[in-house]
C-alpha positions as CSV (number, residue, x, y, z in Angstrom):
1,X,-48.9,0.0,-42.8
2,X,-51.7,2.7,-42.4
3,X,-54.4,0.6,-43.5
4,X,-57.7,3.1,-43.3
5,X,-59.4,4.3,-46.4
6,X,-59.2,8.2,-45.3
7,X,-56.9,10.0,-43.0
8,X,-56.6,13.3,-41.8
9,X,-53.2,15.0,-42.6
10,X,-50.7,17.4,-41.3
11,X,-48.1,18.4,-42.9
12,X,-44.1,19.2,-42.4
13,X,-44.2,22.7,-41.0
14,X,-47.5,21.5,-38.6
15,X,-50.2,23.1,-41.3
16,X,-53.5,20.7,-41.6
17,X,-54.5,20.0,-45.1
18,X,-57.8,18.5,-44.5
19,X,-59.0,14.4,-45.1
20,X,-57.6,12.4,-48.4
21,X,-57.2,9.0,-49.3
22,X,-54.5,7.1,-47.4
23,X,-52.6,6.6,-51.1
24,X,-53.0,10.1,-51.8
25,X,-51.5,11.0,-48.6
26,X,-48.6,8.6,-48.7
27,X,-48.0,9.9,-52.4
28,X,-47.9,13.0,-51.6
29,X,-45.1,12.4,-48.7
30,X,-43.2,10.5,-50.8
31,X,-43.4,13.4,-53.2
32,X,-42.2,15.9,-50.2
33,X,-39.0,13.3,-49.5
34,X,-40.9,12.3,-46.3
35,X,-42.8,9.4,-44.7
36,X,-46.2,9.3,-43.5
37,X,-46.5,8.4,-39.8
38,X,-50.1,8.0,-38.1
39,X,-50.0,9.9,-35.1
40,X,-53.1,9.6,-33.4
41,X,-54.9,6.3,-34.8
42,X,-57.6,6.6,-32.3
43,X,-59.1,9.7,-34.0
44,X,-61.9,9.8,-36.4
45,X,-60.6,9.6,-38.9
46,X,-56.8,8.9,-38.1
47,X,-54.6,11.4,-37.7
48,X,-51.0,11.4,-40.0
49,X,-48.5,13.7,-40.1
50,X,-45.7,13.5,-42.8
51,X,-42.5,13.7,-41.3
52,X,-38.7,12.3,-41.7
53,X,-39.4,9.3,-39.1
54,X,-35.6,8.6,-38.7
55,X,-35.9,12.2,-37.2
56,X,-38.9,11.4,-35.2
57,X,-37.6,8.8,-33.4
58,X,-34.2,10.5,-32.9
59,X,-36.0,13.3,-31.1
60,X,-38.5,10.7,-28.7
61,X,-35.0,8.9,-27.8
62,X,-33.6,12.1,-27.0
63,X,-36.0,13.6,-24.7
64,X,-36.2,10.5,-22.6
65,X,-32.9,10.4,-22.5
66,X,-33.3,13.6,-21.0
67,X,-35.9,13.1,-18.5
68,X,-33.9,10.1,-17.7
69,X,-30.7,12.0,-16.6
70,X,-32.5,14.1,-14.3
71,X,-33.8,11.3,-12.3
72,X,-31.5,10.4,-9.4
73,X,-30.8,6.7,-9.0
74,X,-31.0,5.1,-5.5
75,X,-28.1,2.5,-5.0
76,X,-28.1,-0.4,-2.4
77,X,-25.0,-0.3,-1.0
78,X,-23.8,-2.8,1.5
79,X,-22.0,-3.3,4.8
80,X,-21.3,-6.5,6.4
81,X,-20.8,-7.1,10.3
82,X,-19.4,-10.0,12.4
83,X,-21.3,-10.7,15.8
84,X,-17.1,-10.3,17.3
85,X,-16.7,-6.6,15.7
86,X,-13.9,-4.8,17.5
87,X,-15.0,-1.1,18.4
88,X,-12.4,0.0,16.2
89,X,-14.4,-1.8,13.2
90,X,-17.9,-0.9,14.2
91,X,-17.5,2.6,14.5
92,X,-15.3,2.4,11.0
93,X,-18.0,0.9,9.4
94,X,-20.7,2.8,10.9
95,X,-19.0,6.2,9.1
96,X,-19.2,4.7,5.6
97,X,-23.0,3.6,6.9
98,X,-23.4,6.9,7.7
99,X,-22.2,8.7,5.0
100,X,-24.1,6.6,2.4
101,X,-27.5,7.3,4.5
102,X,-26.8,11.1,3.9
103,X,-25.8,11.0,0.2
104,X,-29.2,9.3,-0.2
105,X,-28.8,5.7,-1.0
106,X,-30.0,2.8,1.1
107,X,-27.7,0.4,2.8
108,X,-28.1,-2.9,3.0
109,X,-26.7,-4.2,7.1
110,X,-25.7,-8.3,7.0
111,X,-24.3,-9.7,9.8
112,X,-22.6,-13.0,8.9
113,X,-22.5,-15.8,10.9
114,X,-20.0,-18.6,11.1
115,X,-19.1,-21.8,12.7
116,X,-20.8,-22.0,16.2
117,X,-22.3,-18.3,15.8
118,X,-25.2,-20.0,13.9
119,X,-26.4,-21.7,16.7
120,X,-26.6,-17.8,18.4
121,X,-28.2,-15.2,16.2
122,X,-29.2,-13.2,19.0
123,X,-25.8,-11.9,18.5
124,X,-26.3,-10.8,15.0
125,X,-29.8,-9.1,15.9
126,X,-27.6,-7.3,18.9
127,X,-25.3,-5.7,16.3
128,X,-28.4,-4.9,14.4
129,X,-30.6,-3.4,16.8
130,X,-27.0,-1.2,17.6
131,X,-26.9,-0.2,14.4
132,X,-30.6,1.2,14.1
133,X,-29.9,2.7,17.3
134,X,-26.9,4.8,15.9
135,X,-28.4,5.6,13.0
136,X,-32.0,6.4,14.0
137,X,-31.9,10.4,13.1
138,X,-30.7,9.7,9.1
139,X,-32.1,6.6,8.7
140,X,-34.9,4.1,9.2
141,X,-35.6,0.2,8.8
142,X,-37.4,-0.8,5.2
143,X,-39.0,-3.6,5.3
144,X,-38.6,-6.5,7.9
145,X,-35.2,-8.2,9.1
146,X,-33.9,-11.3,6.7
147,X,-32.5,-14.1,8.4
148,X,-31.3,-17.1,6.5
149,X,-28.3,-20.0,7.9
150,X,-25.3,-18.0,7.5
151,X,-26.2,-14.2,7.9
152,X,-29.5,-11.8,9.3
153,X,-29.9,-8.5,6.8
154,X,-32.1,-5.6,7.5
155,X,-32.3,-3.1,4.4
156,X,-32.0,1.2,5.8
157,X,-33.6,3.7,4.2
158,X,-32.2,7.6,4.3
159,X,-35.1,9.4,6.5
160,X,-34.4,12.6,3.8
161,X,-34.4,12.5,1.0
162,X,-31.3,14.6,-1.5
163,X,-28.4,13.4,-1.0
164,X,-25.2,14.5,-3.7
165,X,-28.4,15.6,-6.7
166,X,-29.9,17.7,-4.7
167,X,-29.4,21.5,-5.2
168,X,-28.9,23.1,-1.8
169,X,-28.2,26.5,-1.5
170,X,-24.9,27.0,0.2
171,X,-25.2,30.4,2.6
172,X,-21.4,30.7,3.5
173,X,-20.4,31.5,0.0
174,X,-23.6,33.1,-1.2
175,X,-22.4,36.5,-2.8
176,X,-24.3,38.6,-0.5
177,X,-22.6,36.9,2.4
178,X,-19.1,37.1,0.7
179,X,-20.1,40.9,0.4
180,X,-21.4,41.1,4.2
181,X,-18.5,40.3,5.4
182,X,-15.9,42.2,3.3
183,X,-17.8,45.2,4.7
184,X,-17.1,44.1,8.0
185,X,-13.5,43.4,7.3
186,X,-13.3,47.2,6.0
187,X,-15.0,48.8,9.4
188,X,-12.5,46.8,11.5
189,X,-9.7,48.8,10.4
């Protein structure tokens, strides 16, 4: 599918051997059991390199794979609220709130409306504005507040980022504390 006259050409273990035909080239790969793979078309003239391609690709797949896994992924989680939340409930639900703030993701707050509650959504924004309030140090508003027939969602976002991926060094268990205080144990006796 190479279809320039000339092309430069590298070979298996990386070595250049200089310009040849592109027939020559792909001759001369076939020859070596590989295939002949243009790497850089925009060069003058093109570069190939022969190479096992099966391999190739392999190897592109597997490094972003790679890069891929190291990435950490931001869930939307949601909570829903009822304008009539018991304490009991509100501070229940404002834990698991909580807790998926700190782990990193962003939490999604509806309050659902029903019935006659429709005709009131100051009541939902009440429960809203409540929970920004409670969670103002690990979390912030993104974006602006939602409000459709049934329900009024605001979307928080953890103010730090981290979360479960990130590698924090633990202190308390750090061998030099561990050490520290064995010492300490020791002199007390």
């Amino acid at each position: 599918m190479i279809r320039v006259e000339e092309v430069r050409i590298i070979d298996d273990e990386k070595k250049q051997l200089g310009i040849m035909p592109t027939s020559e080239a792909l001759a001369l790969a076939k020859d070596r059991g590989y295939d002949l793979v243009e790497v850089a078309p925009q060069a003058e003239p093109p570069v190939c390199r022969i190479m096992d391609y099966g391999k190739y690709l392999y190897e592109i797949h597997k490094k972003a794979h790679e890069a891929k896994k190291h990435q950490k992924q931001i869930q939307v989680k949601e909570i829903k609220f009822r304008p009539k939340i018991s304490i009991h409930d509100y501070n229940f639900k404002m834990r698991h709130v909580q807790r998926f703030l700190n782990d990193g993701n962003k939490v999604k707050i509806t309050v659902m409306l029903r019935g006659r509650e429709k005709a009131k959504p100051e009541l939902a924004r009440l429960i809203l504005d409540r929970v920004f309030e409670d969670t103002k140090d690990i979390g912030r508003q993104d974006g602006s507040i939602r409000t459709q027939s049934w329900a009024i969602s605001a979307l928080l976002s953890p103010t730090k980022s981290g979360g479960k991926d990130a590698k924090t060094k633990d202190t308390q268990r750090s061998p030099k504390e561990v050490q520290s205080n064995s010492k300490k144990e020791d002199r007390s006796e």
